[in-house]
C-alpha positions in Angstrom: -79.7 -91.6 13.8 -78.7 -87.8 11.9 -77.1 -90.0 9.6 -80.1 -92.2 8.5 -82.2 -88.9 8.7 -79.7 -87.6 6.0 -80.1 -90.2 4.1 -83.7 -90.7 4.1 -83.9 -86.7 3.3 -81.6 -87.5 0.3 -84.0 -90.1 -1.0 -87.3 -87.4 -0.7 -85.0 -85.0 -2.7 -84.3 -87.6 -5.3 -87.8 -88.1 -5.7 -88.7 -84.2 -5.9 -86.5 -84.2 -9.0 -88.1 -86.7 -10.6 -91.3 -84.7 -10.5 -89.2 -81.4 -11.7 -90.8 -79.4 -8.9 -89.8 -75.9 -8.9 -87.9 -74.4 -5.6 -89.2 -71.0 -4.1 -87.7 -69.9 -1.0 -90.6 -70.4 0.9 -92.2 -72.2 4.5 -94.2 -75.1 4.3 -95.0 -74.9 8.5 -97.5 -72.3 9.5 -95.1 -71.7 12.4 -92.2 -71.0 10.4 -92.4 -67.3 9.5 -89.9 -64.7 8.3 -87.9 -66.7 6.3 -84.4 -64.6 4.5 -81.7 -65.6 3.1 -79.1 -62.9 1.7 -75.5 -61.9 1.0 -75.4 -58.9 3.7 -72.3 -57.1 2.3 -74.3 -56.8 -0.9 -76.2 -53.6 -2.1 -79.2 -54.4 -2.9 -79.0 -57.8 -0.9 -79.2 -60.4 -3.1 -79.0 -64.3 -2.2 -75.7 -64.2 -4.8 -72.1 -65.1 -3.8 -69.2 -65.2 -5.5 -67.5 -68.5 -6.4 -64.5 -69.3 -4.6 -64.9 -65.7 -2.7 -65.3 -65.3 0.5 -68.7 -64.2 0.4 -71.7 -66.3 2.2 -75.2 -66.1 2.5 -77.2 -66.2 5.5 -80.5 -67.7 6.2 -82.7 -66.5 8.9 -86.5 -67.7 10.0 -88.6 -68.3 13.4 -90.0 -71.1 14.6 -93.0 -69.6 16.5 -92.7 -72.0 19.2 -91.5 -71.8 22.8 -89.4 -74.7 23.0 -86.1 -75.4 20.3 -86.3 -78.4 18.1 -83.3 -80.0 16.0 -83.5 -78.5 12.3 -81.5 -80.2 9.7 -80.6 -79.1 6.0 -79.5 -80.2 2.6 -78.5 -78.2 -0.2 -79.4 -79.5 -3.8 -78.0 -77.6 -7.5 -80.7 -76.8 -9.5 -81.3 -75.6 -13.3 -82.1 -72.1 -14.8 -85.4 -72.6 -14.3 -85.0 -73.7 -10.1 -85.7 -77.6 -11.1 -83.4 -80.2 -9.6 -80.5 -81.4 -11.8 -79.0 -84.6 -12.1 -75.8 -83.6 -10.4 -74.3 -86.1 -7.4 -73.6 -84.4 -4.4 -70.2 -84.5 -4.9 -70.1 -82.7 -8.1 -71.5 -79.3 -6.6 -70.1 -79.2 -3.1 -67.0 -79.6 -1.1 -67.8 -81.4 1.9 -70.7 -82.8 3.5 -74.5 -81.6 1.7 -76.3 -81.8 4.8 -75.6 -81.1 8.4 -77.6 -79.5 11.5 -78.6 -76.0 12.1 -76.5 -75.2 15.7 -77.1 -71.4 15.8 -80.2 -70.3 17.3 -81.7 -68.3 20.0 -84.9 -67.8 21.6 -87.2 -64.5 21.6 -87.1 -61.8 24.3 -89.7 -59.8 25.8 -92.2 -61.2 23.2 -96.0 -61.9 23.2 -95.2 -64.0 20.8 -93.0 -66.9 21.9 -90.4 -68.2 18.9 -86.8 -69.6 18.4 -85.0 -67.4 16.1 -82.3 -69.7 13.5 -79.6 -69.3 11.2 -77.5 -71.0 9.1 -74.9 -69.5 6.9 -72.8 -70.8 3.6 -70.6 -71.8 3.5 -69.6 -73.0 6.3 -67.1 -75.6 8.1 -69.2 -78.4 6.3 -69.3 -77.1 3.0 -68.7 -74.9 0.4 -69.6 -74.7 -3.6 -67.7 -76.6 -5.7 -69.7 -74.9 -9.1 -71.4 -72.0 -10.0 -75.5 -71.9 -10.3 -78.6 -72.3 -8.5 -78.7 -73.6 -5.2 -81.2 -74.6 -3.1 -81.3 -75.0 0.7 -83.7 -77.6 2.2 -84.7 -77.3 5.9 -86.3 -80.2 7.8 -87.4 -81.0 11.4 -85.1 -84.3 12.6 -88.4 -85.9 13.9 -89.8 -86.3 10.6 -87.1 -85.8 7.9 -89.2 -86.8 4.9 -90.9 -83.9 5.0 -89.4 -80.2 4.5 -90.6 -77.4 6.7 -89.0 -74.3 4.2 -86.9 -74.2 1.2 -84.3 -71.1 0.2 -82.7 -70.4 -3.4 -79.5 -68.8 -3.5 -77.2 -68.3 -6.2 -73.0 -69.1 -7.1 -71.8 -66.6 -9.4 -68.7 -67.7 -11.8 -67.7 -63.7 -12.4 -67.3 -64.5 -16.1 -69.2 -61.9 -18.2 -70.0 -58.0 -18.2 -73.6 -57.4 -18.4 -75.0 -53.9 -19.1 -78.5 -53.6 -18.5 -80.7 -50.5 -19.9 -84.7 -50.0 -18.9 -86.0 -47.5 -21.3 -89.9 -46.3 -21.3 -89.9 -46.2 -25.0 -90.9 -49.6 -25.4 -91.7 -51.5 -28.9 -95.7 -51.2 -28.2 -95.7 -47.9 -26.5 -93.9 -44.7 -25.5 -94.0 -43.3 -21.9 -97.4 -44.5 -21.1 -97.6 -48.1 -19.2 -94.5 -50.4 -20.1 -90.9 -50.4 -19.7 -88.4 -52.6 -21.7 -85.3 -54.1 -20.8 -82.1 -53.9 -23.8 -79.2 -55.8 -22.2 -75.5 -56.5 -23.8 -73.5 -59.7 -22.3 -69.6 -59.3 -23.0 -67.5 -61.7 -22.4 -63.5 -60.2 -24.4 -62.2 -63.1 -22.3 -64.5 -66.0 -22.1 -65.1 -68.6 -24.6 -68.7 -69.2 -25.4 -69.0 -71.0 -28.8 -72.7 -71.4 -29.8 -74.3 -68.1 -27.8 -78.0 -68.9 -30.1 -78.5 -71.7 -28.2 -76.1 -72.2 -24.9 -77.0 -69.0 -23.0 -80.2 -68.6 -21.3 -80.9 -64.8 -19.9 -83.5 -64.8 -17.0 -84.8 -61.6 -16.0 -87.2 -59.9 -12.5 -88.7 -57.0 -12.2 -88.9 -56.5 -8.5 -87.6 -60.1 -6.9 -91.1 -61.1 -8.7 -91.3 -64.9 -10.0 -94.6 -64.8 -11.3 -93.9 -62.4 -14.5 -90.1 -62.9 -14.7 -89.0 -63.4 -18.3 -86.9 -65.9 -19.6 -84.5 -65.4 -23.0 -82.8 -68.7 -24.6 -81.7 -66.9 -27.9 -80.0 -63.3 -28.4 -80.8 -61.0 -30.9 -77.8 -61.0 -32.7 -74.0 -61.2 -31.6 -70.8 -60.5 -33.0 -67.3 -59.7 -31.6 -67.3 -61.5 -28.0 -70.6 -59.6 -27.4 -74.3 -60.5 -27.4 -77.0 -58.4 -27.5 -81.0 -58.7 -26.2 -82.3 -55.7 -28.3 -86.0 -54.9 -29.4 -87.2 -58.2 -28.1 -90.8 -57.6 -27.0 -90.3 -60.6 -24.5 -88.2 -58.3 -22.8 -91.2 -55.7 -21.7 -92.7 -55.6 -18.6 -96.1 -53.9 -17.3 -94.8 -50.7 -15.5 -96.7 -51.0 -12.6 -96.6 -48.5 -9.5 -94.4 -47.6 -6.5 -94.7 -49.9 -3.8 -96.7 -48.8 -0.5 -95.3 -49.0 2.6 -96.0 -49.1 6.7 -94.0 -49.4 9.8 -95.0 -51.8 12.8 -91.4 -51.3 14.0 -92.7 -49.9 17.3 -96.1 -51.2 19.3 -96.5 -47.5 21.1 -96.0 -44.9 18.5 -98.0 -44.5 15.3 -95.7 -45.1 12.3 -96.1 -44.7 8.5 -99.7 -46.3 7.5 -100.8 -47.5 10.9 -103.8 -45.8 12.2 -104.3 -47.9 15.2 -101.9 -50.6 17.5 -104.1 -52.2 19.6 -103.0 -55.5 22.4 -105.6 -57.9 22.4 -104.5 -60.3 24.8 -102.5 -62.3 24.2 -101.2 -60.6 20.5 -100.8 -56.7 19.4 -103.1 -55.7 16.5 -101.7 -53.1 13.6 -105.0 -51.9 11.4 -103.3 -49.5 8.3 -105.4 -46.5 6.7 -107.9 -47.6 4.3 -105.8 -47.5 0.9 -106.8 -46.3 -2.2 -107.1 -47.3 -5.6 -104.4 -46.2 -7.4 -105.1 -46.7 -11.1 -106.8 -43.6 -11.9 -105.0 -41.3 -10.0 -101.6 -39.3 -10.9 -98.2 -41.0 -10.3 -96.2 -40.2 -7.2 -92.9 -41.0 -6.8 -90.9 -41.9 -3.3 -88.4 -44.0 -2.3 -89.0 -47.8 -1.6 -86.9 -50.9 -0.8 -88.7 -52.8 -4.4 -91.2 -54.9 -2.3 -89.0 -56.1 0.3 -89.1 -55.9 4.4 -86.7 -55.0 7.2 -86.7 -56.5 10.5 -86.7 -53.5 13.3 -88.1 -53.0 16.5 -87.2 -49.4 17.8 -87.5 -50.5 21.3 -85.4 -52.9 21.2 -81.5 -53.6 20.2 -81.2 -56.6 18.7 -84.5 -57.2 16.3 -83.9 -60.7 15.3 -85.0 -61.6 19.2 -86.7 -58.6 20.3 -88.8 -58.0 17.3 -92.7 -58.7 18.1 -95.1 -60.4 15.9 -98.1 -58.8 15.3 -101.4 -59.1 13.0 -101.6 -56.3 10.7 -105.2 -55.6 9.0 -105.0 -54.7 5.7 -108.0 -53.2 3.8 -108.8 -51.8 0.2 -111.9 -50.6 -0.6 -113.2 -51.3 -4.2 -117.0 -50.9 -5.4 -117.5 -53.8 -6.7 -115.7 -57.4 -6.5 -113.9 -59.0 -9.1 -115.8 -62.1 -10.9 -113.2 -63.3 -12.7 -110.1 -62.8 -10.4 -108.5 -63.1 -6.8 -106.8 -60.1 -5.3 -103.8 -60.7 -3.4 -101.1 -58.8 -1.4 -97.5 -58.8 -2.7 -94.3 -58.4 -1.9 -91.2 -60.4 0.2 -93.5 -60.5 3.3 -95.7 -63.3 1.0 -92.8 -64.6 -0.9 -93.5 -62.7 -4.1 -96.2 -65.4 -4.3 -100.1 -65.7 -4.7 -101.2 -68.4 -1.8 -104.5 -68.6 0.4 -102.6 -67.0 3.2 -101.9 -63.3 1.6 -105.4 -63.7 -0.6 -108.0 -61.2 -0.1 -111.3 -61.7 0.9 -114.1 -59.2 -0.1 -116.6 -57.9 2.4 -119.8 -56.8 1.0 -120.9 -54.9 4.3 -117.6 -52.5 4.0 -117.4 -52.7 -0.1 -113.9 -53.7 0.8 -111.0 -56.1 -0.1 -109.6 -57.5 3.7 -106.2 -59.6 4.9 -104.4 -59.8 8.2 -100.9 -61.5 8.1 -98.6 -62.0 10.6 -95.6 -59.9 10.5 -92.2 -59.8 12.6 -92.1 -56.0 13.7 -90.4 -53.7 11.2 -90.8 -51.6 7.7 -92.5 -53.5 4.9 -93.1 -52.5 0.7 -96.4 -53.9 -0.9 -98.6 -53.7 -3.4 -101.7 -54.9 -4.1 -101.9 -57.5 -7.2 -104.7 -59.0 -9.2 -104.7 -62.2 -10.3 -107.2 -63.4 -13.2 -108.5 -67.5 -12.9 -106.8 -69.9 -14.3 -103.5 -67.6 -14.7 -100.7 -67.6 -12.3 -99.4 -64.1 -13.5 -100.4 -61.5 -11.2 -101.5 -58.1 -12.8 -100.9 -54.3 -11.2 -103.0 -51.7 -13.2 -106.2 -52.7 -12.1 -105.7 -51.6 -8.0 -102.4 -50.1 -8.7 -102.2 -48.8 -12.4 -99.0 -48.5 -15.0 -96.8 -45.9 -15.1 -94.1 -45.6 -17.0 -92.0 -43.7 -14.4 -92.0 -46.1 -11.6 -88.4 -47.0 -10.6 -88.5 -50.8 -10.8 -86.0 -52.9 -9.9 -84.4 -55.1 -12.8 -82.4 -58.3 -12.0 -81.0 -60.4 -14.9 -79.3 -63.5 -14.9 -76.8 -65.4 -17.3 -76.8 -68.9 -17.5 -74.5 -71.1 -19.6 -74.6 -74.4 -20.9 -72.4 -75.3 -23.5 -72.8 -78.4 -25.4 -71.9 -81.6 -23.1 -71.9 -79.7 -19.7 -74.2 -81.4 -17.0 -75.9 -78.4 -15.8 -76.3 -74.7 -16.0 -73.3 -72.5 -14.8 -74.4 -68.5 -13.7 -72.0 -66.5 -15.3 -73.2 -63.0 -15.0 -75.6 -61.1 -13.5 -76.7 -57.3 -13.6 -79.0 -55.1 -10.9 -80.3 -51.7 -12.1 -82.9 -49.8 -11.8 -85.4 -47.5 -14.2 -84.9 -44.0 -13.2 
């Protein structure tokens, strides 16, 4: 029976690549929330291991449900771009693809009933055989044709040095609303014959997917070294610092709650009113880039003991937007704009309103706009652009030299604009 659910999993997989559907590490259940997946002995955690290291990733999420159910898994190589490849399973991993989740543990002392799971890789099953995107696919053995969450993470071949530089004084404008990225790739003792067309640089500003950049051609290269240099591709809206709160206790007041309430049966955070941000002068303090940490100060083990609660978020603004959506963003919505973390505006209050359900503990957001028919979600209209805001810059080197079957990660930088 896990056999033929395997299988029948392997055949929906087959047909997602077909349709080149792009992997997010998201949840496609309602009741399966806090979804992570990170290399813990990194800093910053990133979902990146090192090939042939012994270095694994580790993926956590609840099932907000009081009874455990049988959660399988496959993992899939992908592209550059997070699109299935044509690879066989055997050409990207040693061992078995698929298996069953066996390590989970239900909730204590919570309102909210869940199963807390996780998987980590490798494992005893399997292990990369290549370098690249990876995908983990999570499905419910009772109906294995359809996944409940997918999560990307990332096989590093250690091949290249990548120096990364953010600068203010960008190609359209000097210290007012932009940053640009200038990044070297060297590679003394690597062989990359055509770098113009086999190396594809992919770059984030904040974990963000929605305005990441993507680089298939250097500006020029010479000497075992390639250079991305006054590329205007590479400059990103400056944005803001990220806002925080704390719900990692439900009886003391923590940063940017102004009320905990219990309304039987679930605990209700409401934050302060926020502000508008793009008129006023830039502050700067210390955030985690737009991601979230489980805690729960009452307890010792968060992962179990952590709550869930509704936190109301609201942002007053004048008027609404008629040609736009406002949405909250950050890890705690996947970096993504969905119905769930849009904003509705309520013309009694003259105010932008959300509640999302959140595991107890510290989260980073901001507040994005989106305009219709764009995907691309823009900061300086609720949060402004400022040149001095410490974003977070990930870039990625992929190679693909002429007659390889898919795209190996060979480097990879993390750095920030100070």
């Amino acid at each position: 029976m896990r056999k033929k659910a395997l299988y029948t999993l392997c055949g929906l997989l087959t047909a997602i690549a077909l349709h080149g559907q792009v992997f997010y590490t998201q949840s496609f259940n309602k009741n399966i929330r806090s979804v992570q997946i990170e290399n813990y002995r990194m800093n910053p955690r990133y979902p990146i291991i090192e090939l042939g290291s012994d270095q694994s990733v580790l993926l956590k999420f609840d099932d907000l449900s009081p009874d455990a159910s049988t959660y399988g898994y496959r993992i899939i190589h992908c592209n550059a771009l997070w699109q299935a490849d044509n690879l066989t399973e055997s050409q990207y991993i040693n061992g078995f693809t698929g298996s069953f989740i066996e390590t989970y543990e239900t909730s204590r002392n919570t309102f909210v009933p869940y199963i807390h799971y996780e998987l980590e890789f490798p494992n005893a099953d399997a292990s990369p055989a290549i370098s690249g995107n990876f995908v983990i696919v999570v499905y419910n053995s009772e109906n294995p044709d359809k996944a409940v969450l997918t999560a990307r993470f990332m096989v590093l071949e250690n091949a290249v040095t990548v120096n990364c530089k953010p600068t203010a004084l960008t190609d359209i404008d000097a210290e007012k609303t932009h940053q640009q990225l200038e990044v070297q790739v060297d590679y003394p003792r690597y062989n990359i014959n055509q770098p113009s067309t086999d190396l594809k640089l992919v770059v984030q500003q904040n974990r963000r997917i929605d305005n990441q950049v993507i680089v298939d051609a250097p500006t020029f290269y010479q000497n075992h070294s390639v250079n991305y240099k006054m590329n205007k591709d590479l400059i990103f809206e400056a944005g803001n610092e990220f806002r925080t709160f704390d719900i990692s206790s439900l009886y003391v007041l923590d940063r940017n709650v102004k009320s905990m309430d219990f309304f039987k049966p679930f605990y209700h955070a409401t934050l302060f009113n926020d502000e508008v941000r793009s008129k006023k002068q830039f502050e700067s303090w210390n955030t985690v880039s737009g991601r979230y940490v489980v805690n729960n100060q009452n307890g010792d083990t968060p992962d179990i003991d952590a709550d869930y609660v509704f936190v109301h978020f609201t942002l007053p603004v004048a008027a609404p937007f008629l040609d736009g959506k406002v949405y909250i963003l950050g890890e705690a919505t996947g970096y993504r704009f969905t119905p769930e973390n849009c904003m509705t505006y309520n013309y009694e209050s003259n105010s932008y309103e959300a509640v999302l359900l959140l595991k107890q503990g510290g989260y980073n957001y901001q507040y994005a706009y989106v305009p219709n028919l764009t995907d691309t979600g823009k900061l300086g209209p609720l949060e402004g652009d400022f040149w001095q805001t410490s974003n977070e810059y990930a870039t990625f080197v992929y190679y693909h030299p002429f007659g390889s079957l898919y795209d190996m990660l060979i480097g990879y930088n993390i750095t920030y604009m100070k």
